[in-house]
RODO-2510 file (C-alpha; in nm, 4 decimals, decimal comma):
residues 405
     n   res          X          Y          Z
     1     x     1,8784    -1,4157    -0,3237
     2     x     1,7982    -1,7894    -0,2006
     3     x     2,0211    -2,0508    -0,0166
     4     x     2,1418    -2,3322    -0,3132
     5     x     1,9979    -2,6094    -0,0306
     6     x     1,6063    -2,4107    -0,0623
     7     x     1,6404    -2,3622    -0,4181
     8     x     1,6549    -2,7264    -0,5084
     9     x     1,3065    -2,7767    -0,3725
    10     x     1,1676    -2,6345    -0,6444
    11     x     1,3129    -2,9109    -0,8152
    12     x     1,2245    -3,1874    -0,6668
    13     x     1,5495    -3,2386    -0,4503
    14     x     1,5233    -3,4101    -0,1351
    15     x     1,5804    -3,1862     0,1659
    16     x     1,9131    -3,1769     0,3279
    17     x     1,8811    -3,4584     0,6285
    18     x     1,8648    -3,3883     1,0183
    19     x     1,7434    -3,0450     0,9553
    20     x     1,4846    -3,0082     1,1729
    21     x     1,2447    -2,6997     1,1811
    22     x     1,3262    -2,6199     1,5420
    23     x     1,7008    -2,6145     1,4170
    24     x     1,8607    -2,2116     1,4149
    25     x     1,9700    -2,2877     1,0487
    26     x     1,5468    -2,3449     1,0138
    27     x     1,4347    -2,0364     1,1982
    28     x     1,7209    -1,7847     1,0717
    29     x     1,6905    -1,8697     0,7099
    30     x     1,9735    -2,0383     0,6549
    31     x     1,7651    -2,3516     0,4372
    32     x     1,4750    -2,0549     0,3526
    33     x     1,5898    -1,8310     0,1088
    34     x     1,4386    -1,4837     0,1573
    35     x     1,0819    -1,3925     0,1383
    36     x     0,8553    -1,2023    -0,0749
    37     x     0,7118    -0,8880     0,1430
    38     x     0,6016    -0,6667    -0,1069
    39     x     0,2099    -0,7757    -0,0333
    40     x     0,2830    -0,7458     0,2929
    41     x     0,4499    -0,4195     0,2882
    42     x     0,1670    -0,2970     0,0391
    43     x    -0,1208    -0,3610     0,2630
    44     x     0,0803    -0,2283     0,5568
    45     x     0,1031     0,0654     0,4011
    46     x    -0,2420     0,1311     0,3824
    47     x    -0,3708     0,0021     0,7255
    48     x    -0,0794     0,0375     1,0099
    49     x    -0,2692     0,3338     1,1631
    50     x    -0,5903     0,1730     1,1218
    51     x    -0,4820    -0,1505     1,2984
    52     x    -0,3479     0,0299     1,5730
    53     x     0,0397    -0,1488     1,5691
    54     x     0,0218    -0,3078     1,2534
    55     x     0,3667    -0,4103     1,0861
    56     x     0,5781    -0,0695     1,0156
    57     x     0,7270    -0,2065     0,6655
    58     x     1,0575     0,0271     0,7176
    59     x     1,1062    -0,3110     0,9507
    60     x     1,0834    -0,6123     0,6907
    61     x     1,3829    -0,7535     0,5736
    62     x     1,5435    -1,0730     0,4029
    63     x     1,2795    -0,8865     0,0523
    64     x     1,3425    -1,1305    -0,2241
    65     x     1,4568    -1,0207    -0,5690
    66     x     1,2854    -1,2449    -0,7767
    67     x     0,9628    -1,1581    -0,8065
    68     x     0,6374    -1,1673    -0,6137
    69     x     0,5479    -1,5101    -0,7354
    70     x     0,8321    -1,7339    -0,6068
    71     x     0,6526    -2,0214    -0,8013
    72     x     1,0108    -2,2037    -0,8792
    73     x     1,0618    -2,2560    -0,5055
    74     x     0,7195    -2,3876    -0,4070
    75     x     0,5742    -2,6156    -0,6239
    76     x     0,3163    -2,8492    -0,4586
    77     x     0,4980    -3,2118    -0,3507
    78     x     0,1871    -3,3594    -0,4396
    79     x    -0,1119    -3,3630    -0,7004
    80     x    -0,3888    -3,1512    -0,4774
    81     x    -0,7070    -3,2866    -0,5122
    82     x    -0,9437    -3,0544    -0,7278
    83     x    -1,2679    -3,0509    -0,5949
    84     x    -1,6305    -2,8725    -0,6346
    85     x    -1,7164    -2,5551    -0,3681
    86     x    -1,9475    -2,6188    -0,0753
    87     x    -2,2331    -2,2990    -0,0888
    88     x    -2,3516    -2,2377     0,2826
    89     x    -2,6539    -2,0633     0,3230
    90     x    -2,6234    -2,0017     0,6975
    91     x    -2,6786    -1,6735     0,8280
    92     x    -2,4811    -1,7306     1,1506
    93     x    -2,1175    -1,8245     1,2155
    94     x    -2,0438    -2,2022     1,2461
    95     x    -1,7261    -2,0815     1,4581
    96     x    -1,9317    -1,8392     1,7417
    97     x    -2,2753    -1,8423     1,6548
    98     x    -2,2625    -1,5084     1,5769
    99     x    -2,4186    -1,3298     1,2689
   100     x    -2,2226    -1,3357     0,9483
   101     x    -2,1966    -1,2449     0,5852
   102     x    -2,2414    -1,4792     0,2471
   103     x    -1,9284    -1,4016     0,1635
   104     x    -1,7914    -1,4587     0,5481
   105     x    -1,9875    -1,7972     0,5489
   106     x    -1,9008    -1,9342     0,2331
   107     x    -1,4693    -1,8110     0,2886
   108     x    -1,2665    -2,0834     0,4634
   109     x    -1,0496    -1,9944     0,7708
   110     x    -0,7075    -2,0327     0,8224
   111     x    -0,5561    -2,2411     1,0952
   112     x    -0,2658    -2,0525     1,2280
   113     x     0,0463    -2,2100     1,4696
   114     x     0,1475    -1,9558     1,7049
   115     x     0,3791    -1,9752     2,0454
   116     x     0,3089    -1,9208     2,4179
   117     x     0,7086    -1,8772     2,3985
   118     x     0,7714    -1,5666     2,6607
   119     x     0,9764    -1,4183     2,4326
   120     x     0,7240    -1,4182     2,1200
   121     x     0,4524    -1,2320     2,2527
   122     x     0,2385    -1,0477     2,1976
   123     x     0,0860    -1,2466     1,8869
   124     x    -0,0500    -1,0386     1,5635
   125     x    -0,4023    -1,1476     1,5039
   126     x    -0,4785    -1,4327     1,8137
   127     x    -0,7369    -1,1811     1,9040
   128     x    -0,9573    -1,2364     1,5848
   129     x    -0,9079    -1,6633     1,6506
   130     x    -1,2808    -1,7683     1,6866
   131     x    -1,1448    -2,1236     1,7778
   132     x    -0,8165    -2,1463     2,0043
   133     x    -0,6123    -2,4539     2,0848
   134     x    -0,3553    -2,4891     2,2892
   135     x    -0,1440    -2,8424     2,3347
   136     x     0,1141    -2,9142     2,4338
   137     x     0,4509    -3,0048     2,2830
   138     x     0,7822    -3,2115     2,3564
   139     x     1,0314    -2,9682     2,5597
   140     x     0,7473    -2,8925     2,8627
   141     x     0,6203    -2,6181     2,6459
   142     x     0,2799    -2,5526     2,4810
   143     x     0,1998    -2,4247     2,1502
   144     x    -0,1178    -2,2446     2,0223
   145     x    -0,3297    -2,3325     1,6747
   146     x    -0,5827    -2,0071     1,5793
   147     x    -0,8369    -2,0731     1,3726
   148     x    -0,9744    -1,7441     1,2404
   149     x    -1,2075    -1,6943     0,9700
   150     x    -1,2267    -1,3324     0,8922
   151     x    -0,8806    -1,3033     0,7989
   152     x    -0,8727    -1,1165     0,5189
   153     x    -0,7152    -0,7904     0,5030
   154     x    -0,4787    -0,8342     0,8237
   155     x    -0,1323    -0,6620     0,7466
   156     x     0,0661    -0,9081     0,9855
   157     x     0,0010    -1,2363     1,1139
   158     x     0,2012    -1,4297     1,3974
   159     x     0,4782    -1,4988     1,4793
   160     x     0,3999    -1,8302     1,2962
   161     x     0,5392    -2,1351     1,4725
   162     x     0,6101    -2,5261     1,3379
   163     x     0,2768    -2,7440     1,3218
   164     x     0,2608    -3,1054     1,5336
   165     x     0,0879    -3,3924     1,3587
   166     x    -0,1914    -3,4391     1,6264
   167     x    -0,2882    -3,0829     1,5213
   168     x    -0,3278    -3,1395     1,1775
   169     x    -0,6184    -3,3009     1,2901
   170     x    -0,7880    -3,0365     1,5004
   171     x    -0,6990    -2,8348     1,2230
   172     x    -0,8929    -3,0437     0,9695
   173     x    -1,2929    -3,0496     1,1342
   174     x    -1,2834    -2,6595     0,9974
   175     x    -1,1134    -2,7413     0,6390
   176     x    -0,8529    -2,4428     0,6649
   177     x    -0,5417    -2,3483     0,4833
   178     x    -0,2981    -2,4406     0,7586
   179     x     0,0012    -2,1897     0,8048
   180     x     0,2923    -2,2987     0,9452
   181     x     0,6719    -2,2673     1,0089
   182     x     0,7748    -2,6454     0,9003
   183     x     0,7134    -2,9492     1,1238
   184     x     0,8649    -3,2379     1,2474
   185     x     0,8688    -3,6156     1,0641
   186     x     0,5718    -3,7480     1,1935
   187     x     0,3842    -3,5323     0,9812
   188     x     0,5070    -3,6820     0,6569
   189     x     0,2465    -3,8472     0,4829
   190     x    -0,0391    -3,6495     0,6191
   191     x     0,0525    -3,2468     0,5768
   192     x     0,1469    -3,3051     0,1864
   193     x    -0,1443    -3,5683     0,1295
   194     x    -0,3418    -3,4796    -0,1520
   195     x    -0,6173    -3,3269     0,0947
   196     x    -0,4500    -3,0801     0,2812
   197     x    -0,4164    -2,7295     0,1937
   198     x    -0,0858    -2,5840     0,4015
   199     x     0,1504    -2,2762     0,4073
   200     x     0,4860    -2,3516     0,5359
   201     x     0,7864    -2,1128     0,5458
   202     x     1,0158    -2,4260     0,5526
   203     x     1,0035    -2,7449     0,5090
   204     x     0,6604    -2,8708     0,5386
   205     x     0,7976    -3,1677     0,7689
   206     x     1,0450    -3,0139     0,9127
   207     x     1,3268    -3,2914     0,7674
   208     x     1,1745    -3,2635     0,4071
   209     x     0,8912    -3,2168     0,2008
   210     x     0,7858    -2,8782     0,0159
   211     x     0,7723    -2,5199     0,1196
   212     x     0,4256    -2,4617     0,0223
   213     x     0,4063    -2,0621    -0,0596
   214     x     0,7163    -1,9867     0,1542
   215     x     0,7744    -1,6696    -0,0988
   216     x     0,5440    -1,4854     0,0843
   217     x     0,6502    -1,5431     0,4413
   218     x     0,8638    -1,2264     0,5929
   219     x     1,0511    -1,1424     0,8718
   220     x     1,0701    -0,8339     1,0846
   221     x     1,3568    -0,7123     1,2763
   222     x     1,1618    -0,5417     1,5467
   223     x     1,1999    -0,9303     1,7109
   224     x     1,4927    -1,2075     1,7158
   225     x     1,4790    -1,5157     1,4952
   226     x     1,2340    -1,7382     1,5673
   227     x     1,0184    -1,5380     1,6948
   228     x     0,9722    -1,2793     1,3660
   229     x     0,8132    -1,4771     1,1119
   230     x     0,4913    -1,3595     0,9528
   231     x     0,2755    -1,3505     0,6623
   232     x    -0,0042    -1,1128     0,5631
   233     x    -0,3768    -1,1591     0,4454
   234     x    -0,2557    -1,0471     0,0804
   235     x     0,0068    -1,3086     0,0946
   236     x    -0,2173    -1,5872     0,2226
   237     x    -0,4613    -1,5174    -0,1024
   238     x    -0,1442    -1,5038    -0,3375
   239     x    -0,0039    -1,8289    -0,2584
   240     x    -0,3058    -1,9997    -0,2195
   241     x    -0,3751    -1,9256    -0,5919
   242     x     0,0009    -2,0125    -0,6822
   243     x    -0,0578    -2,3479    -0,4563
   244     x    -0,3991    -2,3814    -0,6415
   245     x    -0,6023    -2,3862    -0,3407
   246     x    -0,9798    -2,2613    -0,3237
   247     x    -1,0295    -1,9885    -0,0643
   248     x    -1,3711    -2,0579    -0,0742
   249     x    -1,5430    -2,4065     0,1429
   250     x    -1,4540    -2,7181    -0,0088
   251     x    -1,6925    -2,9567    -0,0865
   252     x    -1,6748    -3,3266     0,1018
   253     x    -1,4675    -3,1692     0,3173
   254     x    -1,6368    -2,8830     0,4965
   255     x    -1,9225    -2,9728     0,7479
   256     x    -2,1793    -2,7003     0,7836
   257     x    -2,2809    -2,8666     1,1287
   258     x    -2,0019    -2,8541     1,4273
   259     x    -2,0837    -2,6802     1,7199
   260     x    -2,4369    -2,7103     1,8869
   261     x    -2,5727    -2,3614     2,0320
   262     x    -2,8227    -2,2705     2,2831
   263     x    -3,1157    -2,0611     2,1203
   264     x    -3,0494    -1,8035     2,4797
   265     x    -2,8012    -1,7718     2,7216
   266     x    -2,6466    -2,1091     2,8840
   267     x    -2,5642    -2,1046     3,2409
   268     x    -2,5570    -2,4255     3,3173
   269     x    -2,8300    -2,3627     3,5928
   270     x    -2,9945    -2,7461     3,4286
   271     x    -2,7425    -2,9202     3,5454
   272     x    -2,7421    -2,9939     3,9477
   273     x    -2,3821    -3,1038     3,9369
   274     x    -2,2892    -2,7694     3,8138
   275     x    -1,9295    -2,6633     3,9663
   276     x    -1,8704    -2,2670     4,0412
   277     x    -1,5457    -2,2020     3,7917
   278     x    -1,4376    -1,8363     3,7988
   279     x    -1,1543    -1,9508     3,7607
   280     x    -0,9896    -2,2000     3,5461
   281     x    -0,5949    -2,2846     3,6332
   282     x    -0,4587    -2,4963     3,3253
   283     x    -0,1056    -2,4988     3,4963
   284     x    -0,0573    -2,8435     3,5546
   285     x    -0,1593    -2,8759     3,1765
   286     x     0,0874    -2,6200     3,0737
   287     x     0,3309    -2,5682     3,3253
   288     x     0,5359    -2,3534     3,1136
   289     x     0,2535    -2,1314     2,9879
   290     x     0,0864    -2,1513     3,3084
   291     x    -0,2247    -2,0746     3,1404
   292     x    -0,5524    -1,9555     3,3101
   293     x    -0,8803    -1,7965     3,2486
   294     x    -1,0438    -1,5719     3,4783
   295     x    -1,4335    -1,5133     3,4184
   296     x    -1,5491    -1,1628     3,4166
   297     x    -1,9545    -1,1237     3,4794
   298     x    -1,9612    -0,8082     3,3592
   299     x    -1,9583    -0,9593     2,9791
   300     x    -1,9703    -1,2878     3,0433
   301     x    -1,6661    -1,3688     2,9515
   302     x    -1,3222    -1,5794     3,0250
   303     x    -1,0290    -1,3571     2,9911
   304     x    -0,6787    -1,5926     2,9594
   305     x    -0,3604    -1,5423     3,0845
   306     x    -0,0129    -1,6829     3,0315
   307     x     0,3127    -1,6468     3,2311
   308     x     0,1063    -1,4636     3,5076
   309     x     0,0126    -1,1928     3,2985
   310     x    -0,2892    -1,1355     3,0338
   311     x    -0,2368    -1,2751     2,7003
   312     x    -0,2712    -1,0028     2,4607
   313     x    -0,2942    -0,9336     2,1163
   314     x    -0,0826    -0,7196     1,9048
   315     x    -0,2839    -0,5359     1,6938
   316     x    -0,5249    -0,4113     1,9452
   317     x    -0,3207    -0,4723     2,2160
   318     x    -0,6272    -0,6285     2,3865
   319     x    -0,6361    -0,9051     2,5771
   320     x    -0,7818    -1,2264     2,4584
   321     x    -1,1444    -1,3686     2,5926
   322     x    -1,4133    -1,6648     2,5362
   323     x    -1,7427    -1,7265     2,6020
   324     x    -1,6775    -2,0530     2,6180
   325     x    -1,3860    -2,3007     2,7574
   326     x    -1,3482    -2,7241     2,7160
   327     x    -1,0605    -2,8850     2,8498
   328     x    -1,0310    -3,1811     2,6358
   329     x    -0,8687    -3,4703     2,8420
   330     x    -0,7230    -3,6629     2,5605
   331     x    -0,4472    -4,0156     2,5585
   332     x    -0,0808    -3,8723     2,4843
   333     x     0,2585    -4,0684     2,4658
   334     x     0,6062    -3,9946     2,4304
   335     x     0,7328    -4,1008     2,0578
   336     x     1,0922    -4,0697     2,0459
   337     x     1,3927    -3,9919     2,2925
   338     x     1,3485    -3,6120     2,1347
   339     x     1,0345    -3,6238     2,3342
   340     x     0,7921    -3,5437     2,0358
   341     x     0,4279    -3,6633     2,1749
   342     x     0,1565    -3,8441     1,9645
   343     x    -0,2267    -3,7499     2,0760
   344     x    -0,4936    -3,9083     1,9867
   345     x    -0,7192    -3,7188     1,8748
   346     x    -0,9622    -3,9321     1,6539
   347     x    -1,1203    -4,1328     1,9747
   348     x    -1,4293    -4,3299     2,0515
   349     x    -1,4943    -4,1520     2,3825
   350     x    -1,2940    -3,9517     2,6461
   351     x    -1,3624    -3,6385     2,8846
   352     x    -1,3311    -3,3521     2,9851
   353     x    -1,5282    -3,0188     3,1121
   354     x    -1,7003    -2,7458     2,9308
   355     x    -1,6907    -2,3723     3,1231
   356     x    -1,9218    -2,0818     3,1248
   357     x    -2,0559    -1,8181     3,2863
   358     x    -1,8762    -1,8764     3,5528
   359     x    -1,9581    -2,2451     3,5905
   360     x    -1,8356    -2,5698     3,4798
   361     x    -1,9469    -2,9332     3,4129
   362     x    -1,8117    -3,2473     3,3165
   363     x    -1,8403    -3,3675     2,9877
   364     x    -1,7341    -3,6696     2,7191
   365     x    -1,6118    -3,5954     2,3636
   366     x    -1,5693    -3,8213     2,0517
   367     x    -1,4330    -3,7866     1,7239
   368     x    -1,4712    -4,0271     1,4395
   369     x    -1,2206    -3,9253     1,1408
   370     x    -0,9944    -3,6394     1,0211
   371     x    -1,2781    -3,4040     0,8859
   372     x    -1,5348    -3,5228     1,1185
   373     x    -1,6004    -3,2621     1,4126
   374     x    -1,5485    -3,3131     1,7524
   375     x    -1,8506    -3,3527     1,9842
   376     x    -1,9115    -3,2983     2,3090
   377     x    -2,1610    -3,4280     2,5469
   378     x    -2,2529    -3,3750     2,9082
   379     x    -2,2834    -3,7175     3,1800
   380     x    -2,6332    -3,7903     3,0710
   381     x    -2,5274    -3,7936     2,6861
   382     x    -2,6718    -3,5037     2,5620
   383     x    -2,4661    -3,2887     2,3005
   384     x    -2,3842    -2,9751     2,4982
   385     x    -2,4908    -2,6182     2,4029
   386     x    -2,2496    -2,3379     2,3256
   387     x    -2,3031    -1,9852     2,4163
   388     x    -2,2764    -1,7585     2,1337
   389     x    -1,9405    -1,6477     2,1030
   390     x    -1,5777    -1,7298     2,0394
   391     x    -1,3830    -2,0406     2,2178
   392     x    -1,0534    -2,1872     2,3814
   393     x    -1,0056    -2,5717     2,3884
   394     x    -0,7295    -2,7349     2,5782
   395     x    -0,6184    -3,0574     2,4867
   396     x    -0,4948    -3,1652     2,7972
   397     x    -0,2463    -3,5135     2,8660
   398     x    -0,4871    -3,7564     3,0181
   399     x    -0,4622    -3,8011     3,4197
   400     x    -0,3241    -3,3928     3,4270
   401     x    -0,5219    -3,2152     3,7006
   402     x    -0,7412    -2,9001     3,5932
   403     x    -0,7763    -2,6827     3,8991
   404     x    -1,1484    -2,4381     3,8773
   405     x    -1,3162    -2,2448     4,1769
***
């Protein structure tokens, strides 16, 4: 069964005002409905012992009655653009570097919103993010953005969180299908233009807008509200076909050329300003999170923490690494007395450093438009080179102190 308030988005009612997607009515339900599990409960069935803690379906609740489609409830707010399919013909992953299928190469990602919330972790499926963001977010806390392109097949991903504007447009250099738990105001305009493929369990903008595929969202009852809503792989592909969205890269949109990787191994040796950076304390940046990477030679990786502890995922119960870490010092203001914050992250120039193996170097970045990647360049303006392998940026609030030794 489904609240009267949700059901009237599927007819073009405005949303009830002041409801906010950080409200409890939000993250209980109460303006939701209940969701569609059956594809995730299916695919759980088949792979919980495979994935090592996958989602035990005797735990999903709020199942919907109606049917797996839920199409009356989620009807786009706005005309999508149709447009043609980008074929890449790269061998290698545009995300790590790494080697990768057709099929892998030519399959867009999804850009998940998780939490560093204490009380939310461990998150299902961080582990497979090749790209990780972390901002932060008004409250003093941070939030996370995943961006993982071999997602199919995953039985249980989040907890999924509410998206911020300024990530919409990290999330839009890798032309995903953005999943997220509703927003906030600022948003409107931009997550239901005609471009953007999105997800949302609520309201898209948190005080209105569509619930793009929100019939396919679940909850578990293994964790409180907010911290239990999910969606599965099988999901992702069925709403994306109710929504109308191409799983596959979009052309004029996706840009084959993001990253620049070395042809070896990068150790900064080149560079005589080269800092020694085992270590990498972010908690000035996120004093809630108090996030930090520690590098481990042995693999040549950075291995992140939050709340003094590793950050782990769920599934594996691993915890999470990079070969690669940029602090992104980026312009932020306060928008409202609510404390929302406004980043800018379409910039002519600003700074930053770039980590790895175990050393670090200051660097510039630039970003021209909303599908346009980010670049990054060292002090003598050279694009920098990437080791092979996955990576964390932090989009830090200009003039916040990164401590490294």
């Amino acid at each position: 069964m489904q609240s009267a308030a949700y059901r009237t988005l599927g007819a073009g009612a405005a949303a009830p005002v002041g409801k906010y997607s950080y409200s409890n009515a939000n993250y209980v339900g109460q303006y939701l409905g209940h969701y569609v599990v059956s594809a995730a409960a299916d695919t759980a069935k088949t792979q919980t012992a495979a994935a090592g803690g996958g989602i035990d379906p005797s735990q999903i609740t709020d199942i919907d009655t109606q049917g797996p489609d839920g199409a009356e409830d989620n009807s786009p707010a706005v005309p999508k653009q149709v447009v043609g399919t980008y074929t890449a013909t790269n061998t290698r992953s545009v995300y790590t570097n790494e080697p990768v299928s057709s099929a892998q190469a030519n399959t867009r990602p999804i850009a998940v919103m998780m939490p560093t919330d204490r009380a939310a972790q461990p998150s299902y499926g961080i582990g497979k993010a090749d790209i990780l963001y972390e901002i932060m977010e008004e409250g003093g806390i941070s939030r996370q953005m995943a961006i993982i392109p071999n997602w199919q097949g995953m039985s249980r991903i989040g907890n999924l969180r509410s998206c911020r504007l300024y990530y919409i447009y990290a999330a839009k250099e890798w032309d995903p299908i953005l999943i997220h738990f509703g927003g906030v105001a600022y948003m409107k305009g931009v997550i239901n233009g005609a471009d953007m493929n999105n997800l949302s369990g609520t309201y898209e903008y948190g005080v209105g807008g569509k619930a793009p595929g929100a019939g396919y969202f679940f909850r578990t009852s293994d964790r409180s509200a907010p911290h239990n809503a999910y969606i599965s792989a099988s999901g992702i592909q069925k709403a994306a076909m109710q929504q109308g969205y191409s799983l596959n890269l979009r052309a004029g949109y996706y840009n084959p050329t993001h990253f620049k990787f070395a042809s070896g191994v990068n150790d900064l040796s080149q560079y005589t300003g080269a800092v020694n950076a085992s270590t990498v304390d972010l908690s000035e940046v996120f004093p809630y999170s108090k996030s930090r990477l520690v590098y481990n030679a042995g693999d040549g990786k950075y291995y992140k923490s939050i709340h003094g502890g590793p950050q782990k995922d769920a599934i594996t119960g691993q915890q999470i690494s990079f070969a690669n870490v940029i602090v992104q010092n980026t312009k932020c203001k306060t928008l409202d007395k609510k404390g929302y914050l406004g980043f800018a992250m379409i910039d002519g120039e600003e700074d930053g450093y770039y980590f790895t193996k175990g050393k670090g170097i200051h660097i510039h970045w630039r970003k021209a438009g909303d599908y346009t990647p980010t670049r990054y360049f060292d002090d003598m303006g050279n694009e920098i080179q990437l080791n092979t392998g996955k990576t964390y940026i932090a989009v830090a609030q200009k003039g916040k102190q990164v401590r490294f030794q």
